[in-house]
C-alpha positions as CSV (number, residue, x, y, z in Angstrom):
1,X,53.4,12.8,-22.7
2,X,50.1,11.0,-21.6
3,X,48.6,11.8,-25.0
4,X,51.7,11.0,-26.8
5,X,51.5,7.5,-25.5
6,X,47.8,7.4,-25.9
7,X,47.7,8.6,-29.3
8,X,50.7,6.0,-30.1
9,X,48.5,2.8,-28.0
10,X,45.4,3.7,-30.1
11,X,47.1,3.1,-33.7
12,X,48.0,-0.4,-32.5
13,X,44.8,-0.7,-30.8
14,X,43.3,-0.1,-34.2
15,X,45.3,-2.6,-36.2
16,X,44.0,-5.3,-33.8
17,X,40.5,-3.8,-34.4
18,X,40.8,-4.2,-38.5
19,X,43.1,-7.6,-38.8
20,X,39.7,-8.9,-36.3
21,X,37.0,-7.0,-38.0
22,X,37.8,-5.4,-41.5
23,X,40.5,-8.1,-42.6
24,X,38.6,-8.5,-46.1
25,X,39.1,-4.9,-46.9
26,X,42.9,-5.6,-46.7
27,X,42.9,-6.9,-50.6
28,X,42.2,-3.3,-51.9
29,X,45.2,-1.1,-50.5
30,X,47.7,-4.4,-52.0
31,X,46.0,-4.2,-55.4
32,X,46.0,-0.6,-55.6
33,X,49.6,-0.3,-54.1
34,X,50.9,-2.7,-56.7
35,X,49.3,-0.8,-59.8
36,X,50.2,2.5,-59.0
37,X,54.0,1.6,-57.4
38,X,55.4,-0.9,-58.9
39,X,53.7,0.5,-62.5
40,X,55.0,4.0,-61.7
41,X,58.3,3.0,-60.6
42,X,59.4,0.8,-63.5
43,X,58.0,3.7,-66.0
44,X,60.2,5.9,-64.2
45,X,62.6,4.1,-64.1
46,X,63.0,3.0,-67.7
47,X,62.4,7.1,-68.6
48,X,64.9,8.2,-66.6
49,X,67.9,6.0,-67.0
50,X,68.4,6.4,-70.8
51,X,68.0,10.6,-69.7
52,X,71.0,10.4,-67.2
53,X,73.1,8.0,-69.5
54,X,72.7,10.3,-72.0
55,X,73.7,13.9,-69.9
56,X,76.8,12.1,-68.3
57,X,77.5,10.8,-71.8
58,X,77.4,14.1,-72.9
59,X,79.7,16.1,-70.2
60,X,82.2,13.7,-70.1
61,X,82.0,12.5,-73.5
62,X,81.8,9.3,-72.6
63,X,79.8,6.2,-74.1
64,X,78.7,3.9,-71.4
65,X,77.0,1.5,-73.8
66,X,80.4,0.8,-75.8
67,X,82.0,-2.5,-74.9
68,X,84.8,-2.1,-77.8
69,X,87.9,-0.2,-75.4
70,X,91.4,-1.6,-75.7
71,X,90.7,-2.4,-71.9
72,X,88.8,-4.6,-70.5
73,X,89.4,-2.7,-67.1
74,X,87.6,-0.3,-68.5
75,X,84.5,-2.0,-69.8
76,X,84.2,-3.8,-66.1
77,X,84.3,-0.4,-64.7
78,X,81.4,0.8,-67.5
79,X,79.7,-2.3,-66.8
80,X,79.9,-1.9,-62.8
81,X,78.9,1.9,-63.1
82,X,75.6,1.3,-65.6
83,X,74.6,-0.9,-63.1
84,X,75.3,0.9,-59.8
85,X,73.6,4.1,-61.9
86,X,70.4,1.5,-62.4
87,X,70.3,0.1,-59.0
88,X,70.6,3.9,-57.3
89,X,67.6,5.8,-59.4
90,X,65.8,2.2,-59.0
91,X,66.2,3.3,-54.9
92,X,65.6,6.6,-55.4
93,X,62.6,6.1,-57.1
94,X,60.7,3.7,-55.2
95,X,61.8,5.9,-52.0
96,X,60.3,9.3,-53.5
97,X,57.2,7.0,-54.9
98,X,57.1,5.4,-51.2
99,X,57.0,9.2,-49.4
100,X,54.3,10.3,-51.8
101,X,52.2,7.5,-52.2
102,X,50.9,7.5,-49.0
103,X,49.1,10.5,-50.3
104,X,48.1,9.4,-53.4
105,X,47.0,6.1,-51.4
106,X,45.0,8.5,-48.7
107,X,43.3,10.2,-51.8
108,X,42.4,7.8,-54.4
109,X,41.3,5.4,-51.4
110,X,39.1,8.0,-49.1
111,X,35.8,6.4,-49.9
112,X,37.3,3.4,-48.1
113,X,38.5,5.2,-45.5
114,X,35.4,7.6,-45.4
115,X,33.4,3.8,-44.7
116,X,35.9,2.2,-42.5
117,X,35.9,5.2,-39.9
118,X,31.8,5.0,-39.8
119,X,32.2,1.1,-39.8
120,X,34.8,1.2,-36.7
121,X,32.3,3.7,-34.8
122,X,29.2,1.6,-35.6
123,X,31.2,-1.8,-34.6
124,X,32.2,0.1,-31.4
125,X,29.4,1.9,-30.1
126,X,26.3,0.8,-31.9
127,X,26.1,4.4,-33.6
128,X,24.4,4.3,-37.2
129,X,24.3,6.9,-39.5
130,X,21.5,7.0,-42.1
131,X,23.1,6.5,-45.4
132,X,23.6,9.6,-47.9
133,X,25.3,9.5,-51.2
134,X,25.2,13.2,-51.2
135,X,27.2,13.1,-47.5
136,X,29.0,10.0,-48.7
137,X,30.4,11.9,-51.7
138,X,30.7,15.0,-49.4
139,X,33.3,13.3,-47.2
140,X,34.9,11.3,-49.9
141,X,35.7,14.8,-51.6
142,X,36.8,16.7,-48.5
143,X,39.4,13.7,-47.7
144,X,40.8,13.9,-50.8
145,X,41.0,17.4,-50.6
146,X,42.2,17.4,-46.8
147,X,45.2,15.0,-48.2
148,X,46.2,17.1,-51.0
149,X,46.3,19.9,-48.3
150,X,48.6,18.4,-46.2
151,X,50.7,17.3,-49.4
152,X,51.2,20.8,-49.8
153,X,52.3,22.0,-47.0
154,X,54.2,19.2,-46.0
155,X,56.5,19.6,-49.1
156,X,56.6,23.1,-48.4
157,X,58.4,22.2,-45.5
158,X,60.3,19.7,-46.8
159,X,62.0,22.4,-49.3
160,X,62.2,25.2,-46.9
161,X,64.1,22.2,-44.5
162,X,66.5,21.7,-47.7
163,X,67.5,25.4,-48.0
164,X,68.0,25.4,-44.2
165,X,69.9,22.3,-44.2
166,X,72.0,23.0,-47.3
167,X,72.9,26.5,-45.5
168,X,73.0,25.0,-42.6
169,X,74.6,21.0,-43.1
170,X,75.6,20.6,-39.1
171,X,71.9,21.1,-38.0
172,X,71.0,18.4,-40.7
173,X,70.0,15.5,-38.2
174,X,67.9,17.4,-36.3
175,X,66.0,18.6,-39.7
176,X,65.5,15.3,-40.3
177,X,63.7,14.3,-37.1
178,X,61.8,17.2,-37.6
179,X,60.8,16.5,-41.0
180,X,59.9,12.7,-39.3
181,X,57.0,14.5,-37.2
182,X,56.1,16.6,-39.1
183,X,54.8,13.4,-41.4
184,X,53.5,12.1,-38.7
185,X,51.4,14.7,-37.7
186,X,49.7,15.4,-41.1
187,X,49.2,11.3,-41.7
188,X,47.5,11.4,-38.3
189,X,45.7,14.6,-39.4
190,X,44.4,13.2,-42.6
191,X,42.7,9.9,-40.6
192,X,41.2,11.8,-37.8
193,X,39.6,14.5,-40.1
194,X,37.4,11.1,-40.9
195,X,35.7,11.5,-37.6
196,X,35.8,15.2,-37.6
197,X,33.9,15.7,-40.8
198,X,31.4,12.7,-39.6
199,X,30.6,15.1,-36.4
200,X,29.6,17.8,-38.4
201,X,32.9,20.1,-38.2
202,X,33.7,22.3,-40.7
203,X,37.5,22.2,-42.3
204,X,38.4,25.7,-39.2
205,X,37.0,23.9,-37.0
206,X,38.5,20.5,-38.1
207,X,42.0,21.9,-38.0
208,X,41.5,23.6,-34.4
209,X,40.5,20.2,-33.2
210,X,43.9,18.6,-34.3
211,X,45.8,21.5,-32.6
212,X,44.0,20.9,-29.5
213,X,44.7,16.9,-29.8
214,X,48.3,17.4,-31.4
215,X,50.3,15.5,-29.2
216,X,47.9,12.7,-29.5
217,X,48.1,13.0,-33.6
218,X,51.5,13.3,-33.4
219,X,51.9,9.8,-31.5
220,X,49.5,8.4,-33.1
221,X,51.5,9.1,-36.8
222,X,55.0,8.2,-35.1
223,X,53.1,4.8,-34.6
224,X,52.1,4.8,-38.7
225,X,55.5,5.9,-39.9
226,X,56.9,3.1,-37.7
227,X,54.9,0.8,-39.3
228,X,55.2,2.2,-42.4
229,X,58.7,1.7,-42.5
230,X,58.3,-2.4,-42.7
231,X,58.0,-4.0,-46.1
232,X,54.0,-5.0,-47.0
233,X,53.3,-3.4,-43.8
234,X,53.1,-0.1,-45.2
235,X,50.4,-1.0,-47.9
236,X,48.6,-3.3,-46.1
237,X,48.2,-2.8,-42.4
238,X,49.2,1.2,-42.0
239,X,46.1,3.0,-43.6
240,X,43.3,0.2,-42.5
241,X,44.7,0.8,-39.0
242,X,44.7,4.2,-38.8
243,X,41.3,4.6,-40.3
244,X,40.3,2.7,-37.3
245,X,42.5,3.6,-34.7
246,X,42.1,7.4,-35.5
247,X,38.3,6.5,-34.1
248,X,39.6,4.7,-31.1
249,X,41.8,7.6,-30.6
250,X,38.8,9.6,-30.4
251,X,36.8,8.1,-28.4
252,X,39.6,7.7,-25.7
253,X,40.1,11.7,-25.5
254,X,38.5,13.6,-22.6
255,X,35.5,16.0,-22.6
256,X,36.0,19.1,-23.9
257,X,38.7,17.5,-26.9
258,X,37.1,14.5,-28.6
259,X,35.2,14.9,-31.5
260,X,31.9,14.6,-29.7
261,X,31.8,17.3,-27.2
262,X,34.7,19.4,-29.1
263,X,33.2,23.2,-29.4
């Protein structure tokens, strides 16, 4: 429970680090954010709509778009359903958009991240590494690949939690909190492998250091998602945070398990 906590502290810990000391870089999450997610979700959006008008016009033979019934009960009831029909995919979307983009966000952004994590070490403890493009592009390219890893497999277990939950619909609320930490983990995993690629480890040993530390991760992501879940929070604070934090994290973890001394 120790390492939950700690895990959990160091996330915070790390968004008091980067509002102090890396606020400028704040500007480039929002602008990217608002391209790809609001763009994305009003194409979506206007695709999608006309496609379910027209499949529910054609099983039930009904023309939403008409206004010329004897009733005017029924057009209100047209006009109320269009528009319930527009405000749910509207949701839907921008909630599907919202669970994937931190992805997307974790791998068009990891050169940013790649930097912050060195940044937050050098700030910390004074440590500077010599400057490679080759090793910068190195790291750059293995977080992208790291996040589209965890993509995978997290939506893997997404849709084998679906079947189980569709089988069985009484366990359903416990899938959920399931499917909540298991999130968490892999958006811890994806920071921390920052400073695990920065000390040299290779992608085995990468992921036997997260096992070892996986009660740390896993607080440490229960702290994103929870930030995550507040409006501009989750675009502008969460990832800066946990690029930093996910050092602090480090740092704080005994002999043996940090990324340091980690064999």
């Amino acid at each position: 429970m120790n390492e939950f906590i700690r895990g959990f502290n160091a996330f915070f810990r790390g968004a008091k680090f980067s509002v102090t000391k890396l606020s400028i870089w704040f500007i480039v999450p929002i602008i990217i954010w608002l391209v790809l997610v609001i763009g994305l979700a009003i194409e979506l959006s206007d695709w999608l709509i006309p496609l379910i008008y027209e499949i529910i016009e054609s099983v039930s033979g009904v023309n939403l778009a008409s206004q010329n019934t004897d009733s005017g009960w029924i057009d209100i009831l047209k006009t109320g359903f269009r528009w319930g029909l527009i405000i749910v995919i509207k949701i839907l979307v921008w909630y599907l958009l919202g669970r994937y983009m931190k992805y997307l966000i974790l791998i068009i952004l990891s050169p940013l991240f790649a930097y912050i994590s060195e940044k937050t070490e050098e700030i910390i403890t004074g440590n500077k590494y010599p400057f490679s493009i080759f090793q910068f592009m190195k790291d750059v390219v293995r977080g992208a690949g790291i996040a589209i890893r965890n993509m995978i497999l997290e939506t893997g277990i997404v849709i084998i939690a679906g079947i189980i939950s569709f089988v069985l619909p009484v366990i359903s609320p416990l899938i959920l909190v399931l499917l909540f930490l298991v999130n968490s983990y892999f958006m811890a995993f994806n920071f921390f492998d920052y400073v695990a690629e920065r000390k040299r480890m290779n992608i085995g040993q990468s992921i036997r250091y997260m096992r070892e530390n996986k009660m740390t991760l896993l607080g440490f992501g229960v702290a994103y998602n929870i930030v995550s879940w507040m409006p501009l929070l989750d675009w502008v604070l969460a990832p800066i945070s946990a690029a930093a934090g996910a050092v602090i994290a480090d740092m704080e973890l005994p002999k043996g398990k940090n990324s340091t001394s980690f064999v």
